[in-house]
C-alpha positions in Angstrom: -114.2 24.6 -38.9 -117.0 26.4 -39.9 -116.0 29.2 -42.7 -118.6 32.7 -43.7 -118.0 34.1 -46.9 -115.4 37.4 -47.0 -116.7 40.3 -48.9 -113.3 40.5 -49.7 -112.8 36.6 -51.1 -111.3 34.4 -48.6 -113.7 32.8 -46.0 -113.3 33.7 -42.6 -112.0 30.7 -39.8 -115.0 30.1 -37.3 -114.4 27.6 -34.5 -117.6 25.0 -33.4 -118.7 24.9 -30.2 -116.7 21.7 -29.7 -113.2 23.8 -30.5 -114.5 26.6 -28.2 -114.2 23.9 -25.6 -110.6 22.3 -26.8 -109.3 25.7 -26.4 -111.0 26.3 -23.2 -108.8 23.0 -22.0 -105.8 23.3 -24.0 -105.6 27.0 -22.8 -103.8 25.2 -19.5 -101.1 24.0 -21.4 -100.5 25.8 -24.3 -99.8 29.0 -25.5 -101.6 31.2 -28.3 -99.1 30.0 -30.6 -99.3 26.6 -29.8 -103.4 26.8 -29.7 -103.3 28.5 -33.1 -100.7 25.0 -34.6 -103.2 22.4 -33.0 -106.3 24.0 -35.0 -104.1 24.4 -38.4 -103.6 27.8 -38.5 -101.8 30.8 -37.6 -101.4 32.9 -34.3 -102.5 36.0 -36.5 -105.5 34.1 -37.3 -106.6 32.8 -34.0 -106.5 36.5 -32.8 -108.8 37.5 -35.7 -110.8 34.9 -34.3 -110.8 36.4 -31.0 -112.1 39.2 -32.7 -114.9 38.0 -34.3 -116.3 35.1 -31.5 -114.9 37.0 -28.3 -116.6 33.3 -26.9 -113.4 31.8 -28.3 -111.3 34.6 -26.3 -113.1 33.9 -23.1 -113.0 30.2 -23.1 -109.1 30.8 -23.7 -108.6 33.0 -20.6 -111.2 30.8 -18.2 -108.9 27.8 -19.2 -105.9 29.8 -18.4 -107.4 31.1 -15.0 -108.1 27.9 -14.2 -105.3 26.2 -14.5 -103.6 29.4 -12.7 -105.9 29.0 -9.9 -105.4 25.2 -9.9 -100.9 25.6 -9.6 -101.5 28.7 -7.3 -103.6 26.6 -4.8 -101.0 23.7 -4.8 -98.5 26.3 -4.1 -100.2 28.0 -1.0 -100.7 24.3 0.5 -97.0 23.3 0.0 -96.6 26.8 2.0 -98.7 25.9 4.9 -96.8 22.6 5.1 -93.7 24.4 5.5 -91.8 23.5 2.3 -89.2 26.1 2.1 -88.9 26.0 -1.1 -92.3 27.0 -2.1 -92.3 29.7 0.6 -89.1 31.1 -1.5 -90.9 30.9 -4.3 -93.8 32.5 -3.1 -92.0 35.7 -1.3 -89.2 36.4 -4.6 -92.6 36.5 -6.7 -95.5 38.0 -4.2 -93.5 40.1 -1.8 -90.3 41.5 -3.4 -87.8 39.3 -1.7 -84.4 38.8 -3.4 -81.1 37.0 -2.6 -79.0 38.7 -4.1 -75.9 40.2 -2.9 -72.2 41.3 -3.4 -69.3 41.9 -1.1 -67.7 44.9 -0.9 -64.1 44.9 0.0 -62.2 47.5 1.3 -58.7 48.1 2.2 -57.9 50.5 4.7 -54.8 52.7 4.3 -51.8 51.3 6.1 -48.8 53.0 7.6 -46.8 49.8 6.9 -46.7 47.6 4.3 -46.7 44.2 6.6 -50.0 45.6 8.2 -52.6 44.3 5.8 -56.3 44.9 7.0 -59.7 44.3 4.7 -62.9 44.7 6.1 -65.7 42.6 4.4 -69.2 43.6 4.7 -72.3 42.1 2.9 -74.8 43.6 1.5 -78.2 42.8 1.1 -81.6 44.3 0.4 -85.0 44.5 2.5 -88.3 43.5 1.3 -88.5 47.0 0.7 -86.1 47.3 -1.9 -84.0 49.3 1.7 -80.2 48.2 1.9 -78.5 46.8 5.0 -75.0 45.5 5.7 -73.2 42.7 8.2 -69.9 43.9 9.4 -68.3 44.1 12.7 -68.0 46.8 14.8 -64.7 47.7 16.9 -64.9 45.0 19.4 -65.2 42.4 16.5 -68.8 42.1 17.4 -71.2 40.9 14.4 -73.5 43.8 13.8 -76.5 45.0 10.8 -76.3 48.2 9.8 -79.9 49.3 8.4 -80.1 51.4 5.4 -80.7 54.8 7.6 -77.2 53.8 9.3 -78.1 52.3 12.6 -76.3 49.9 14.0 -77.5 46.5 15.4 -75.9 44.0 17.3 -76.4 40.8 15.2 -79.1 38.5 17.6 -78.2 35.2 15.5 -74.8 35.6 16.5 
């Protein structure tokens, strides 16, 4: 590593051209911390070299785009083949999707004790953050209630 002179004593970490480059590729793989260990120093002192050769800093974020770019591509082509798991993936992190859920159960007030009734709904959430519920109406049909409170007759069902 090249080393300057500090006013203040204790020479200054440069990288070479040819370390500008290992970053560049080890940027992919590693993190800052990781970077900073495989050149023999510290994460403190790898940012004071971003600082001071703002090369080193880009070469370390092109190598991270790039290897972004290169996982994010593989990704999108696993979605246009359909792999579900990949679409999952891609609608939790891009689009707001979730799965989660949690049953509410409610017991409705009896006039005897032999006549035992729970109603289970589930509850999920739209893209939109928007709640909705499955139930059943009246009839026993399966139904969605929307967030706003209308009722849908359940068309997988």
């Amino acid at each position: 590593m090249g080393e300057e002179k500090n006013a203040g004593g204790r020479p200054q970490k440069r990288l070479s051209k040819e370390q500008i480059h290992e970053v560049r590729a080890l940027a992919a793989m590693l993190s800052k911390e990781q970077i900073a260990s495989y050149l023999g120093m510290t994460e403190k002192t790898l940012s004071a070299v971003f600082q001071r050769q703002p090369e080193v800093f880009t070469a370390y974020r092109q190598g991270k785009a790039k290897a972004v770019l290169k996982v994010a591509s593989a990704l999108l082509r696993a979605v246009e083949e359909g792999d579900m798991r990949a679409i999952q993936f891609y609608l939790k992190t891009q689009a707001g999707w979730t799965e989660k859920r949690y049953l509410e159960i409610n017991q409705s007030e009896m006039e005897e004790p032999e006549d035992r009734t729970l109603t289970i709904e589930l509850v999920g959430k739209n893209a939109d953050g928007t709640e909705y519920r499955f139930s059943k109406d009246r009839d026993g049909n399966d139904v969605a209630i929307d967030h706003d409170g209308k009722v849908y007759l359940r068309p997988d069902r």
